[in-house]
C-alpha positions in Angstrom: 105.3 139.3 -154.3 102.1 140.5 -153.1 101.3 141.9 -156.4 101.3 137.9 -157.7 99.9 136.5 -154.6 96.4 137.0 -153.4 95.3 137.8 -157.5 96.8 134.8 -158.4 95.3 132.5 -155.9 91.8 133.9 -156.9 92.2 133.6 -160.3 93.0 130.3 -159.5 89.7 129.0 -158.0 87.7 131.0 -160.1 89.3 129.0 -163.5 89.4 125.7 -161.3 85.2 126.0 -160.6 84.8 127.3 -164.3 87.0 124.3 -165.6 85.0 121.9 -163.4 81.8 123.2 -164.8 82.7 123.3 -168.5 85.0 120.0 -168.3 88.3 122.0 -169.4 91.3 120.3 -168.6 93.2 123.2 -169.7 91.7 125.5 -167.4 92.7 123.5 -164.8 96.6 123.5 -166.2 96.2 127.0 -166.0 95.2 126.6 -162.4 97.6 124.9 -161.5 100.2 127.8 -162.9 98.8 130.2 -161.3 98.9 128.7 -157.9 102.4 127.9 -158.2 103.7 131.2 -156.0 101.1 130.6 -153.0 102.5 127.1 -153.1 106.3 127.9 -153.6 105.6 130.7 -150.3 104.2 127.6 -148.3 107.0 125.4 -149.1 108.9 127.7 -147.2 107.2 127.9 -144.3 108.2 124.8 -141.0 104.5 124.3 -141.0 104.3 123.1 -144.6 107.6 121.7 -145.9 107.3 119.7 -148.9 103.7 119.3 -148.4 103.3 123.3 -149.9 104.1 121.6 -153.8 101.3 119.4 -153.8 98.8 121.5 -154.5 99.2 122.6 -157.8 99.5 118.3 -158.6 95.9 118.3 -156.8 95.2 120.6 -160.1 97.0 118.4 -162.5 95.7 115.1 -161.4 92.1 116.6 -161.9 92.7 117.9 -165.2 93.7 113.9 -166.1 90.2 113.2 -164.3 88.4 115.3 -166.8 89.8 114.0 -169.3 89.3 110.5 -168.1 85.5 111.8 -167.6 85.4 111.2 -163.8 84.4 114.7 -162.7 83.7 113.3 -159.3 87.2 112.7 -158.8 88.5 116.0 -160.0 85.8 117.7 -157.2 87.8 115.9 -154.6 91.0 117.2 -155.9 90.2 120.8 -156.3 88.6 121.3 -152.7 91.8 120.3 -150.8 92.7 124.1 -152.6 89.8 125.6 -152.4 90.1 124.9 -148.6 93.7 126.2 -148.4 92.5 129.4 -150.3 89.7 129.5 -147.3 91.8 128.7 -144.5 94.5 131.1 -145.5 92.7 133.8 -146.2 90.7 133.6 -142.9 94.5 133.6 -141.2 95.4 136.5 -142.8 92.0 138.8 -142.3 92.1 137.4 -138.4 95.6 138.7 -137.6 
């Protein structure tokens, strides 16, 4: 699990920023695969719930921003992840 976890979740922001800079919708697609086992770990936790399988949407409904040409809109979508990425990453290295 670990293996697929923190790589994953990197890899994820990384293509998200590169899709938002290039306008590719598929990188963002990809995105949103990739962050599927961070959000399927959340979804198990009380804290979370349901609310952990929204975030790869956040990815989708930006990719059908791009496409739509409204980057704007797809920046507002992708930070709710970026700050998860942050948050979680600053719980983990503060244990």
């Amino acid at each position: 699990m670990q293996l697929l976890f923190w790589p994953c979740m990197i890899a994820s922001l990384i293509l998200s920023i590169i899709a938002l800079s290039t306008r590719k919708a598929k990188l963002l697609v990809i995105s949103s695969i990739l962050i599927l086992p961070m959000s399927i770990y959340l979804a198990a936790t009380p804290f979370f719930l349901v609310w952990g399988l929204i975030f790869p949407l956040f990815y989708l409904g930006a990719a059908k921003f791009i496409t739509k040409k409204m980057i704007w809109a797809a920046i507002l979508l992708v930070i709710p992840n970026l700050l998860l990425v942050g948050w979680l990453g600053y719980v983990v290295l503060n244990q």
